[in-house]
N, C-alpha and C positions, 0 to 999 in steps of 0.2 A: 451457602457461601462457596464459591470458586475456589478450589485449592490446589494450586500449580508449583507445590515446590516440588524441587528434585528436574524440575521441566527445563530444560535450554532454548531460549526462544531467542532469535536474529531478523534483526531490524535494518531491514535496507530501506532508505530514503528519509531519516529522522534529521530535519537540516535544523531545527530550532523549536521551543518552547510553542510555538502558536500554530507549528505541524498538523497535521491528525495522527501521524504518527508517534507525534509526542502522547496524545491521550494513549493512542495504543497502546505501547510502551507502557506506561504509568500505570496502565488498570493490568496489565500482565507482572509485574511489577512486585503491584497488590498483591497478590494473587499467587505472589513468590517462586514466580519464576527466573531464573537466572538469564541475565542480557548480554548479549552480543549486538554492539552497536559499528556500523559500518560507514567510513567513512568515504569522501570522492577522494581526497586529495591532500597533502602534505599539510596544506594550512589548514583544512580545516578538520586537523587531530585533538587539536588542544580544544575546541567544540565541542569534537564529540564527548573528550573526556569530560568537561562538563557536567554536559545533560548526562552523563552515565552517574556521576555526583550527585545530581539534584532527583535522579531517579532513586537514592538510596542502595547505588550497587557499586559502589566504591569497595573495593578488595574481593569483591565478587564476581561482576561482571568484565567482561573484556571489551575492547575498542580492535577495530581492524582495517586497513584501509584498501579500498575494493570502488576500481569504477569499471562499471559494470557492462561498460562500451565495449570493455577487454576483455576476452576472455581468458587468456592467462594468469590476470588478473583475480579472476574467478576463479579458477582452478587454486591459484596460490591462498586466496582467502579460508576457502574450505580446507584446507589440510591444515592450517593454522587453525582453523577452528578443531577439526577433528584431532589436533594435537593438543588440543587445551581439555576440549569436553570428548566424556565417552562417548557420546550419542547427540540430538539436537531433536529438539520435540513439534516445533513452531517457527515457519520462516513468516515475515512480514515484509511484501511488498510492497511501497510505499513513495514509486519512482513514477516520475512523467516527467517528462520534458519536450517541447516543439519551440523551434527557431521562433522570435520574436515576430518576423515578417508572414509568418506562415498562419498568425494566429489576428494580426491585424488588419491583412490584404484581403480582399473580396477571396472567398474560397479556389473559384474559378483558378486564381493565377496562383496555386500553391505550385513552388518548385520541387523536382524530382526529388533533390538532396533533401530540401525540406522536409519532404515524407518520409521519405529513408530514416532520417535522424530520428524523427517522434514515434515513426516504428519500431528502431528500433532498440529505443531508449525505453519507449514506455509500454512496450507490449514484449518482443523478442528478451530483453533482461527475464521476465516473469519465468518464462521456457528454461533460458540459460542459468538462472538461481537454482532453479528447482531438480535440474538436472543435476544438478551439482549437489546441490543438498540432500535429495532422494536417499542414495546409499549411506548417509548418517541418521537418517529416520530409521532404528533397525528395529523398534518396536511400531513403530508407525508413525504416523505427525499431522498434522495441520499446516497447509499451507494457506495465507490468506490474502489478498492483494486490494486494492483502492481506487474502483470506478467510479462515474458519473452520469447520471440521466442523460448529459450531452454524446454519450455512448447511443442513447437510441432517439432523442428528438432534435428539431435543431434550437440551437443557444446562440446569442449574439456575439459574437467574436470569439466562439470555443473551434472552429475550422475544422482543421487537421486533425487538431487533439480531440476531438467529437468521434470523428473515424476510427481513430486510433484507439479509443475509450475500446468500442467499439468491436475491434479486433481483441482488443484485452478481455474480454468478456466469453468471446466464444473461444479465446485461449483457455480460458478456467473451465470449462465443459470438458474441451478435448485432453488437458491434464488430469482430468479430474476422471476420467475414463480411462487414460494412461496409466494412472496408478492406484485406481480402485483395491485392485489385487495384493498391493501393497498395504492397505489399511493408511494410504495415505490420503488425506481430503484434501480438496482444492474449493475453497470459497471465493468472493468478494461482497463487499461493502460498496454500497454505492450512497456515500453520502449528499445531503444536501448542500448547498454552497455554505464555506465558511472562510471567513478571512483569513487565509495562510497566505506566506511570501508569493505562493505558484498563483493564488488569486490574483494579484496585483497584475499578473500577465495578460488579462483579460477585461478589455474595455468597455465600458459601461457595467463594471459588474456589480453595480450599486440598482440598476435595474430586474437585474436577475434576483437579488437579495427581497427587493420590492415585490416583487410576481409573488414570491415566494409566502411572502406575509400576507398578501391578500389571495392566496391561491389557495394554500393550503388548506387541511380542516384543522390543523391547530392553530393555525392561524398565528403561526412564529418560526424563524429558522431554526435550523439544531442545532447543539452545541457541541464541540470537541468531544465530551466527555460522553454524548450520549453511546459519538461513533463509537470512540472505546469502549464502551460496557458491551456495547452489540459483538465487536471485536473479542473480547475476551469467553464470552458465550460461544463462537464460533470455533474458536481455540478451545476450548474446553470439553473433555468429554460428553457433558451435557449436549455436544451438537454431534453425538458420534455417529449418529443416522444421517446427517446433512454432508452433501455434496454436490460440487457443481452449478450452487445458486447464487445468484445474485441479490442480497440482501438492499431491500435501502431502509435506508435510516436517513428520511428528510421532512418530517412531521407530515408522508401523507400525500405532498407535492404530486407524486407521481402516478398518484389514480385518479388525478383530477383532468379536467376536459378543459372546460370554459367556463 
């Protein structure tokens, strides 16, 4: 069994229960470690305080609000954190974002801004988190973040955010080499498709779900829970040799051909 108390772990991108970061979350949780849940924006405070509720870290855990576009923002998040907790043990990435046009337009016509944005929302945050968090890692930490096979093949209407996956992936190498020295690791998860709010951005994604079930060798999608368990292995000293890798957790999907 995993035993993470005493651990301060921070959760950027936890928008709702049917998250993957809500599994993350939960099995870190388990696992007793203390939550730092971060929010985008005024309204949705009373959210997060929620899910920090339903996670069992009510008088324990903290809420903070941080969008992550901003870097001031950022700076301001961490010293509130670092004025709450000694230290922080586990950052969780858990952010993407690409303009709605940019994901339903034939690729070809993605606009400059359009890239800009999902760059650098969903790849440059990762950099800018972690820069920030590094110096409250003072024993060392786990950093872990949330790609996709649409990172390396192509997916029907994953566009930009394919690219972007993409660039997130060879970000977690070059951090992960950035801060070896540190005893700090930089993973990702790359799970299989699962129904969260950011799915629904993605059309025909009832066909990709399909591939999936007859593609795989399990011959079924994954579920929230399993990404978490993987997550929390990754966070856990049990992975304290691993870095720099790309984990997937999609029953399999992604050694298959045809």
């Amino acid at each position: 069994m995993i035993d993470l108390k005493g651990k301060v772990a921070v959760v950027f991108g936890l928008a709702n229960k049917r998250s993957i970061a809500y599994s993350v979350a939960q099995k870190l949780a388990e696992a007793g470690a203390t939550l730092v849940l971060s929010y985008q924006s005024d309204r949705l405070q009373r959210e997060a305080e929620d899910l920090l509720e339903d996670l069992g870290q009510t008088g324990v855990g903290r809420t903070f609000r941080c969008d992550v576009s901003r870097d001031e923002e950022i700076d301001e998040v961490f010293a509130q954190i670092s004025a709450a907790f000694p230290r922080i043990d586990i950052l969780i990435h858990s952010v993407a974002y690409a303009p709605a046009d940019a994901l339903k337009n034939d690729f070809l016509l993605t606009s400059r801004e359009d890239f800009r944005i999902a760059h650098d929302i969903s790849v440059y945050s990762l950099i800018a988190l972690t820069r920030a968090a590094a110096p409250l890692m003072s024993e060392g930490g786990s950093v872990l973040t949330l790609t996709y096979y649409g990172g390396e093949k192509v997916f029907p209407n994953y566009n930009v955010m394919g690219v972007a996956k993409a660039a997130l992936e060879s970000a977690v190498r070059y951090l992960a080499a950035s801060l070896g020295g540190k005893n700090i690791r930089v993973n990702a998860v790359s799970a299989g498709p699962i129904r969260t709010l950011a799915a629904r951005g993605i059309g025909d994604f009832n066909q990709i779900l399909d591939a999936v079930l007859a593609r795989a060798p399990l011959h079924r999608n994954v579920e929230q829970i399993e990404v978490g368990n993987t997550a929390l292995f990754l966070c856990s000293p049990l992975a304290s040799g691993i870095t720099g890798e790309i984990t997937f957790v999609d029953c399999g999907f992604n050694i298959t051909g045809v």
